[in-house]
VOROBA-214720 format. One line per field, with one value per residue (C-alpha): residue in one letter; x, y, z. Coordinates in steps of 0.1 Angstrom, whole numbers. Each point is the difference from the previous one (the first is absolute). Example, Ala and Ser with C-alpha at 12.3 -4.5 7.8 and 13.67 -1.06 7.14 Angstrom:
BEGIN
r = [a; s]
east = [123; 14]
north = [-45; 34]
up = [78; -7]
This chain:
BEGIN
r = [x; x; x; x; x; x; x; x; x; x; x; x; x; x; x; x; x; x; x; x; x; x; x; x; x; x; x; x; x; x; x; x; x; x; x; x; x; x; x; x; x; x; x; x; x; x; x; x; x; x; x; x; x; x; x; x; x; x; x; x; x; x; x; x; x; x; x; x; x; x; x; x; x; x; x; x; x; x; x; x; x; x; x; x; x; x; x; x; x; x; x; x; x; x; x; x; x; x; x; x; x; x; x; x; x; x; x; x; x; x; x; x; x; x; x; x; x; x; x; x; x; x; x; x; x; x; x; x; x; x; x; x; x; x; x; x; x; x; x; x; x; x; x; x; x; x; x; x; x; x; x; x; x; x; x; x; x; x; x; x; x; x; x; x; x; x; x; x; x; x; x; x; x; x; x; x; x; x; x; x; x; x; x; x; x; x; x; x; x; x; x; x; x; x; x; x; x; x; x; x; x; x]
east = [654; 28; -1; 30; -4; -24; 11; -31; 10; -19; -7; 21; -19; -28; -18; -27; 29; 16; -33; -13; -25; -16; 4; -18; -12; 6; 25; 28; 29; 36; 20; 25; 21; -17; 16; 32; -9; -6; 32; 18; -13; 7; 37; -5; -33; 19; 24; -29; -4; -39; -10; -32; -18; -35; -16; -30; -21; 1; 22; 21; 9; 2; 19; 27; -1; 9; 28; 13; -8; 12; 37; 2; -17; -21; -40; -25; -34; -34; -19; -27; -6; 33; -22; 3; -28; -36; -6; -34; -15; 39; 15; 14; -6; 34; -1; -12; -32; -4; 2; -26; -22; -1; 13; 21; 0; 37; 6; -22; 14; 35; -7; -24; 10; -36; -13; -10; -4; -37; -4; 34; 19; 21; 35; -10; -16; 30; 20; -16; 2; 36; 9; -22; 25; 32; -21; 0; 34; 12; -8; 11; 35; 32; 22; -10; -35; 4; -38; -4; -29; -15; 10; -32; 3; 33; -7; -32; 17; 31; -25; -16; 26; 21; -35; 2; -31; -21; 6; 40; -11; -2; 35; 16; 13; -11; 25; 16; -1; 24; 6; -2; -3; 12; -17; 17; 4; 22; -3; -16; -19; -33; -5; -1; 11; 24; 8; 32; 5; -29; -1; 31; 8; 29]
north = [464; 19; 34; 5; 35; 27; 36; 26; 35; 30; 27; 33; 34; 13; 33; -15; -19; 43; 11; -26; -11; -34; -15; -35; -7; 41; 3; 25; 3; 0; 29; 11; -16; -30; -4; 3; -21; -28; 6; -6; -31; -14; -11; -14; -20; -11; -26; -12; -18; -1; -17; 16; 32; 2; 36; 13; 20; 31; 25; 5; -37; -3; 24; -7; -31; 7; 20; -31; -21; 26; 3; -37; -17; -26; -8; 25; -15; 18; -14; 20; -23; 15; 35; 13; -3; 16; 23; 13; 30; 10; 2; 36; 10; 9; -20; 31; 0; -40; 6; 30; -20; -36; 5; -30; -18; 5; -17; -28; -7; 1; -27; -22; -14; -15; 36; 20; 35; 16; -13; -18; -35; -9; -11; -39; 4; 21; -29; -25; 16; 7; -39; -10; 21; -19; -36; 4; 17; -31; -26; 22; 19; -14; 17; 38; 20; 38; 10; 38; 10; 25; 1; -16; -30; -7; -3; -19; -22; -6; -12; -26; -14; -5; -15; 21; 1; 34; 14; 1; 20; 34; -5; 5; 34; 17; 7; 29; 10; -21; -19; -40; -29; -35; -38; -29; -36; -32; -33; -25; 29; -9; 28; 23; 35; 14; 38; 6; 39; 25; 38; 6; 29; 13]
up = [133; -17; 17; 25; 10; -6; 7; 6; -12; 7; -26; 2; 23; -18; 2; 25; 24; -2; 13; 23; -19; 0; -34; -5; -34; -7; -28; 13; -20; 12; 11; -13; 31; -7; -31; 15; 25; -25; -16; 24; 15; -36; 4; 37; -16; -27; 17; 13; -33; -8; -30; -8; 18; 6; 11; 12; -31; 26; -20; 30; 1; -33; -9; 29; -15; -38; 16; 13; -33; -27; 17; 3; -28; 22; -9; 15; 4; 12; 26; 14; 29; 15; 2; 34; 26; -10; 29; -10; 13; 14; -33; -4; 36; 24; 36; 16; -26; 1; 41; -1; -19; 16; 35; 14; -35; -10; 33; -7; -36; 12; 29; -22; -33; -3; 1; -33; 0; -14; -38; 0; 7; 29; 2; 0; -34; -14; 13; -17; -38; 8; 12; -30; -25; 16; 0; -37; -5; 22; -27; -31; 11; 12; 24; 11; -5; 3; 15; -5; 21; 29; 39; 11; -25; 10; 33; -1; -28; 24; 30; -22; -20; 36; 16; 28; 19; -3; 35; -14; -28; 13; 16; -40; -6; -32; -26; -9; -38; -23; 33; -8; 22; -15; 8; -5; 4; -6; -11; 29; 15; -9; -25; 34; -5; 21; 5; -12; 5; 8; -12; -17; -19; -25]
């Protein structure tokens, strides 16, 4: 193991998050705020140290990303398995839509991590392409991985990689955009990840 911290940083507001929009695998760009909002996360990110960045291929991650890599010189690398959750049928639709539609069903996926909404994948399966990205990163990079990703990755990602059971799962907040959350461990912990700070922003 060489990893010793791994900060999860969410993409900048895009024209879906302005609108209430349930994005998924839908390819929304970043507002104009959004850009500013990556901006400005850069110099607070940057003391942080990472040695390499890896980013969703979502434009909005990856684009909040290149922000971060073009003002400080580190490695950007494309990962689609840091894609945000396929949501199916709800991609598009506002919460008022998704509720009109399949009554009770926002209720059900918030509670249940295990639950995937029509045509898409739950939280547990996100999880596990997320924790296989850092199992790999973990054996090739030294020191600090920047991860630039979506809300509900992060989350799922944060409730695996800490081995908390699923009932603790819906008790993580989301993220706010360009909000991060940072992981990390020390020597004689097992490899366990600890949570070092939890939805910080600039």
């Amino acid at each position: 193991m060489t990893l010793s911290r791994v900060v999860l940083w969410r993409h900048g507001q895009t024209v879906h998050n302005a609108t209430d929009r349930w994005q998924g695998h839908l390819d929304s760009q970043l507002t104009e705020l959004g850009r500013e909002q990556a901006a400005a996360a850069v110099p607070a990110l940057s003391t942080l140290e990472p040695t390499l960045v890896v980013s969703s291929d979502l434009q909005r991650a990856a684009e909040t990303a290149r922000t971060f890599t073009e003002a400080t010189g580190v490695r950007l690398r494309i990962d689609k398995r840091l894609r945000e959750t396929d949501i199916g049928e709800w991609q598009g639709a506002s919460s008022t839509e998704i509720e009109q539609r399949y009554p009770g069903a926002l209720r059900t996926w918030r509670s249940d991590p295990t639950w995937a909404p029509p045509g898409g994948e739950s939280k547990v399966e996100v999880a596990a392409r997320a924790a296989e990205v850092v199992a790999e990163l973990d054996v090739e990079v030294e020191g600090t991985v920047l991860l630039c990703a979506h809300g509900g990755l992060i989350t799922a990602a944060i409730g695996q990689l800490l081995g908390l059971p699923l009932s603790a799962w819906p008790q993580l907040g989301g993220h706010g955009n360009c909000h991060w959350s940072i992981l990390g461990r020390r020597p004689g912990d097992d490899g366990r990840w600890r949570l070092v700070s939890y939805n910080l922003q600039a």
